[in-house]
N, C-alpha and C positions, 0 to 999 in steps of 0.2 A: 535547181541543183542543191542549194542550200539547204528546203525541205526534207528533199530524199538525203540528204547526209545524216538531215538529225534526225530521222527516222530510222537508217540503218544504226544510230548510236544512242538507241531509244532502246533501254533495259525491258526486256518482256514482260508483262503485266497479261492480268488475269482480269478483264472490266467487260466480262459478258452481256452486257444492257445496254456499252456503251453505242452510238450511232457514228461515222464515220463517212464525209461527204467532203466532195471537192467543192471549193470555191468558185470554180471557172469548168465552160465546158475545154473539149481537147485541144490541145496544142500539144509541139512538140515533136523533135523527130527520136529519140532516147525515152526508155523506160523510166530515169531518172525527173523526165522534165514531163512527163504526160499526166495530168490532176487525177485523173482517175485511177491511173498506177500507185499514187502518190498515197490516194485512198484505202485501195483495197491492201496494200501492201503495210499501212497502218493499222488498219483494221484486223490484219494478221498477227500483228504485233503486239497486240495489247488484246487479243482475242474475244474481236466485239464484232459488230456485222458494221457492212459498206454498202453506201450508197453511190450508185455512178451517173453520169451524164451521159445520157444518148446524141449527145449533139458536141459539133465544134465550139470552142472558143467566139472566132470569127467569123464569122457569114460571109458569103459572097454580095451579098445583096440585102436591103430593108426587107424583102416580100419573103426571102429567107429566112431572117430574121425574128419574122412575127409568124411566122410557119411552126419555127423549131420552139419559139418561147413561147408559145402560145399551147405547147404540149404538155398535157398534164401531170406526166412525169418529173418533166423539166421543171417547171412553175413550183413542184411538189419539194424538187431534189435541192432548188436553191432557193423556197422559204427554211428547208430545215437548216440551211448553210448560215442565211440570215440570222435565224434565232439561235445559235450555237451556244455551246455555255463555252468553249474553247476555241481558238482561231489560232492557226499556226501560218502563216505568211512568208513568204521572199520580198523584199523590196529590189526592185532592178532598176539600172539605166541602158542605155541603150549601147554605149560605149561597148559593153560586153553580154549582151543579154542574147538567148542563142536566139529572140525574136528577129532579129536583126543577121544574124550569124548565119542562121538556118534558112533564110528568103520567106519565113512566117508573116513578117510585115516586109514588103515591100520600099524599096525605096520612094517611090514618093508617097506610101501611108507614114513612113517614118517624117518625110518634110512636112507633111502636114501636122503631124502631132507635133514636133518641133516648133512651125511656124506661129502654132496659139499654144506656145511656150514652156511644151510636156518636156521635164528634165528627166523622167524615169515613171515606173508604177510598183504599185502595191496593189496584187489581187487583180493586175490591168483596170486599175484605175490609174491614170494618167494625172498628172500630179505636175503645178508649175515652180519655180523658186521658193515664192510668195503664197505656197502653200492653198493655192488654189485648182479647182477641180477643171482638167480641160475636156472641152466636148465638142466632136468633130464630126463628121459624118461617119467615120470610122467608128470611132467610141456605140455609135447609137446602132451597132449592126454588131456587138461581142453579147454572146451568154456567158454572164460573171453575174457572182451576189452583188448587193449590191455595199462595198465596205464601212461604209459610212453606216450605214444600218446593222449590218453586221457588227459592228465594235462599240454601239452603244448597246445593245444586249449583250453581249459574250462579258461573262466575270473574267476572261483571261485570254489577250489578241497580244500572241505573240510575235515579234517580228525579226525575222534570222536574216543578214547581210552585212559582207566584210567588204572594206577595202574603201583607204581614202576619199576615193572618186566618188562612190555613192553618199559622203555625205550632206550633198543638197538634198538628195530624195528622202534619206532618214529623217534628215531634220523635217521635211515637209510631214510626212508620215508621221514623226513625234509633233510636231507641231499642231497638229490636227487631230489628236490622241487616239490615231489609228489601231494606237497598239500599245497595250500598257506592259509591256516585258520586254526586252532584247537582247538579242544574242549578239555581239560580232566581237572582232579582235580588240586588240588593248590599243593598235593602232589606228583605227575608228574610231575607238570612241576618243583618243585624245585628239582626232580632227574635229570630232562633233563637239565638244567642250570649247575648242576654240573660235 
């Protein structure tokens, strides 16, 4: 949601060369929360070309998994995501993230990422207090870049999310210099100072 906000309050530009790619395959039940929406609808925006994902987010399965990432497309769609010169991100918790909202993860995928101590993600990397990467069985069956790599290439990983509650995840995310820019309220960031 955050994304599509600052993309509908994104002034129109003219960057014909530029490439435009989702960080994750689909999720979502709203045109607002779907990466590929999120894409093409940027890509409108600043009148460049879009690249999309043929595949979900989440797999049902590992044999799935290595089915869909194993397509050339794919592999294609999120090295370019990788080596980005720009990354635009939502940091979420689960508290309100529509993964959770919407029956996307499941309750016990969500106790399990809880259980090895996921307080939220960035780009559905799963992310604990202590600013460490969680990895589950679920984690290793998602088509996402991978952020970590993506935000040591990118000259600019921006990271847009409000509201007191998310900030352990931010700090985890600034912590981990996921993202060297952000956006959120005056009342986040005097949570995050303190």
């Amino acid at each position: 949601n955050a994304v599509s906000r600052f993309i509908n309050e994104l002034m129109p530009m003219q960057l014909p060369d530029t490439n435009v790619v989702p960080l994750a395959g689909s999720f979502g039940t709203t045109f607002e929360t779907l990466p590929n929406y999120s894409a093409l609808k940027l890509a409108e925006r600043i009148q460049g070309n879009a690249g999309v994902l043929h595949a979900p987010a989440f797999c049902s399965s590992k044999e799935e998994y290595e089915t869909l990432s194993s397509n050339p497309k794919v592999q294609s769609t999120l090295n370019l995501a990788e080596n980005s010169d720009i990354i635009i991100t939502g940091i979420g918790t689960f508290e309100t993230s529509f993964l959770t909202r919407h029956d996307i993860l499941s309750a016990d995928e969500v106790a399990q990422l809880k259980d090895a101590g996921a307080i939220g993600d960035i780009s559905l990397q799963f992310l604990t207090s202590d600013s460490k990467l969680v990895e589950t069985e679920l984690t290793e069956r998602i088509i996402r870049a991978d952020i970590f790599k993506a935000s040591k290439h990118a000259r600019v990983s921006i990271g847009i999310a409000e509201g007191t509650y998310k900030k352990d995840i931010i700090h985890s995310a600034l912590s981990l210099h996921l993202i060297n820019s952000f956006f959120t309220t005056k009342e986040t960031a005097l949570a995050l100072l303190d």
